[in-house]
matplotlib code that plots the C-alpha trace (Angstrom):
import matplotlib.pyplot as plt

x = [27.4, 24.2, 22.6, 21.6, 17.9, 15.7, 15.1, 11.9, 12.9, 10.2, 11.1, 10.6, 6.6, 8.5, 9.5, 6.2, 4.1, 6.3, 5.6, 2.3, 1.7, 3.9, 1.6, -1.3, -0.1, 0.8, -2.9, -4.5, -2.5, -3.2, -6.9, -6.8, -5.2, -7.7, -11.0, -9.5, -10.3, -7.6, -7.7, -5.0, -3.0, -6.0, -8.8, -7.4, -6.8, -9.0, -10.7, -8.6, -10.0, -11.3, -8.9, -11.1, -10.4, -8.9, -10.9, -13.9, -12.7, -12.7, -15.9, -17.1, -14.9, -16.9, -19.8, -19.8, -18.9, -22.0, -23.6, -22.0, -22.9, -26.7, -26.4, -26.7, -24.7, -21.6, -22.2, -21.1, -19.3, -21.0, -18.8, -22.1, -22.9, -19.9, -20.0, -23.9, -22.2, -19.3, -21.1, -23.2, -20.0, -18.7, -21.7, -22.2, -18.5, -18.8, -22.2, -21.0, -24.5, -24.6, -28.1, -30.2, -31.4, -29.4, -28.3, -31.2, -34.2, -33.1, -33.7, -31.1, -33.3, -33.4, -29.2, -28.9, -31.6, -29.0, -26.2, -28.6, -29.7, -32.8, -33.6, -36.5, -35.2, -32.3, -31.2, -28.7, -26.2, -24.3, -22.5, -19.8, -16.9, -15.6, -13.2, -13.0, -12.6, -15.5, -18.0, -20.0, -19.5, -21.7, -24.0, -24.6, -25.2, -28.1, -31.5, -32.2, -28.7, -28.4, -31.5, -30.3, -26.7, -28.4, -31.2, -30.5, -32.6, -29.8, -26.8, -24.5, -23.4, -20.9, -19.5, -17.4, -15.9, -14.7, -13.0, -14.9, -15.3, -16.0, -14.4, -14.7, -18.1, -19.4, -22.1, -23.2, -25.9, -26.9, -29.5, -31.2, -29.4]
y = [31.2, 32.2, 34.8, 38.4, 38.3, 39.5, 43.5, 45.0, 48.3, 49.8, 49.2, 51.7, 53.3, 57.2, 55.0, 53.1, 56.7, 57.8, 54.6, 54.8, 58.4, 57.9, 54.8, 56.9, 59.8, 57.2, 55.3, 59.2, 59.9, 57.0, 57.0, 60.8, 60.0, 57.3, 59.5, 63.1, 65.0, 66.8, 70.3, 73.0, 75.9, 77.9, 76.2, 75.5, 79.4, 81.2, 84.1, 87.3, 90.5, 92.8, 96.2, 98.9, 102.1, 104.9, 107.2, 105.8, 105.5, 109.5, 109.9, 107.5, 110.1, 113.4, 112.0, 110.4, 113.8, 115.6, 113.1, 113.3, 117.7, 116.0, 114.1, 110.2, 107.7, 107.1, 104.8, 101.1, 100.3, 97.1, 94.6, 93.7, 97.8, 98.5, 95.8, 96.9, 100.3, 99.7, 97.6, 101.0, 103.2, 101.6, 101.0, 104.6, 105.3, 102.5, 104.5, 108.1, 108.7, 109.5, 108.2, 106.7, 104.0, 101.4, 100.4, 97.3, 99.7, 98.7, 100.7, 100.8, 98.8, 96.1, 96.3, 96.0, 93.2, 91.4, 91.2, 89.9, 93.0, 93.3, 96.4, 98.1, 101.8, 102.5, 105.8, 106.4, 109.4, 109.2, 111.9, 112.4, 114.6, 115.3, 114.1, 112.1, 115.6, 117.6, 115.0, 114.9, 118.6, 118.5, 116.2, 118.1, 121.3, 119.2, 119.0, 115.4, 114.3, 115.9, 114.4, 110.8, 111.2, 113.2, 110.2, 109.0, 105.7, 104.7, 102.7, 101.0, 102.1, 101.2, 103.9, 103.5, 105.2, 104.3, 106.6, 107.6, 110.4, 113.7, 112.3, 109.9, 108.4, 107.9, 105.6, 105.9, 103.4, 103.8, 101.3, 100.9, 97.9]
z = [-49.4, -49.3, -51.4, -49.6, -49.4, -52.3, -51.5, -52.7, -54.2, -52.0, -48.5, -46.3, -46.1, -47.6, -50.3, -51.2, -51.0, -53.8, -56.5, -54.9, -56.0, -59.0, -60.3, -59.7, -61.6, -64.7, -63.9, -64.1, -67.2, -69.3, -68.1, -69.1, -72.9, -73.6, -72.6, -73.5, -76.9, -78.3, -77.6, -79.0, -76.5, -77.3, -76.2, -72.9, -72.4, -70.7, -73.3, -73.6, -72.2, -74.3, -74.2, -73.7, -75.9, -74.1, -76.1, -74.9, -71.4, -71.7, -72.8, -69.7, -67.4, -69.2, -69.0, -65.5, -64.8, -66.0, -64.0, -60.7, -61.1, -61.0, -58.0, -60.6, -60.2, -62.8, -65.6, -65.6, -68.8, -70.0, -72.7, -74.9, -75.1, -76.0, -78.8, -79.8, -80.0, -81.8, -84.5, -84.7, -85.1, -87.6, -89.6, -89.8, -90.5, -93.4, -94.8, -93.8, -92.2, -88.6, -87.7, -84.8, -87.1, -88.8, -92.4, -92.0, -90.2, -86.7, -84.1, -80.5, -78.6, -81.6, -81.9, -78.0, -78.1, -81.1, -78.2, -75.3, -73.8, -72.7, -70.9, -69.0, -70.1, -73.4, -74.8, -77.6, -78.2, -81.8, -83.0, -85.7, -86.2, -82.7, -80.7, -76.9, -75.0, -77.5, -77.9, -74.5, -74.8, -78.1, -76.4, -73.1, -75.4, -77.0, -74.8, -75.8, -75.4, -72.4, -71.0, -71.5, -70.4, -67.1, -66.5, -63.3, -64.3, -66.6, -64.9, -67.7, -70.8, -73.9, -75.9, -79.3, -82.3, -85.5, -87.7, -91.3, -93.4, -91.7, -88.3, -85.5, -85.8, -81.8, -80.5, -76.7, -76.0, -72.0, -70.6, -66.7, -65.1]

ax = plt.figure().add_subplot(projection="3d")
ax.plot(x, y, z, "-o")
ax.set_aspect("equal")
plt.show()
């Protein structure tokens, strides 16, 4: 008797696609493990969003309101103004001094320039002992306050607090787009 035939275990063309794609998958693999650098979980995440603070958010409604009574535009809330002004906040919550000028003599434009902003036009609001539904009241009550929240010119903003002695300490830095 003679032996069956010797059978390829890949004999009809469904079959060889799959070893085919299954070789190329082991061929991609081990190419991929001998060129790759380790990287953890973390690195291959994308970066988290930042959460925005509600408090702020309701600062950005009062004041987009002001501004919509004017006939301007509302306010674009801009990630690296609202770090510039959170780094503000709590520097003045850390010294207890509510001031346009910094701990180091720098000025808002210098402080929005130290998180890549570069802008034709900036104006800065700070404030201290209010809270999210007082605070643009207290700023559209003062005439130079009130002019930069109400200048049309001015299309982005960030706007933080940080709790200190006294209160909340606020920051709104507005700059053209």
């Amino acid at each position: 008797m003679t032996p069956p035939p010797a059978v390829s275990p890949v004999t009809s063309p469904a079959r060889r696609r799959g070893v085919t794609a299954a070789a190329t998958v082991v061929a991609v693999t081990a190419l991929l493990a001998a060129t790759a650098t380790t990287a953890s979980a973390v690195e291959l995440l994308p970066a988290p969003v930042p959460a925005v603070d509600p408090l702020a958010l309701t600062v950005l409604d009062e004041t987009n309101a002001a501004r919509a009574a004017v006939g301007c535009a509302p306010l674009l809330l801009v990630d690296p103004l609202v770090a510039t002004a959170a780094d503000h906040s709590g520097e003045m919550a850390r010294t207890g001094l509510m001031t346009h000028t910094g701990a180091d003599g720098s000025t808002p434009r210098i402080r929005l320039q130290a998180h890549g902003v570069s802008a034709a036009r900036t104006a800065e609001n700070v404030a201290r002992g209010f809270d999210a539904a007082t605070v643009v009241d207290a700023w559209l009550a003062s005439p130079g306050h009130r002019a930069n929240i109400l200048d049309c010119r001015l299309g982005q903003v960030g706007i933080a607090q940080a709790p200190g002695a006294g209160g909340l300490y606020w920051t709104q830095v507005l700059t053209s787009a």
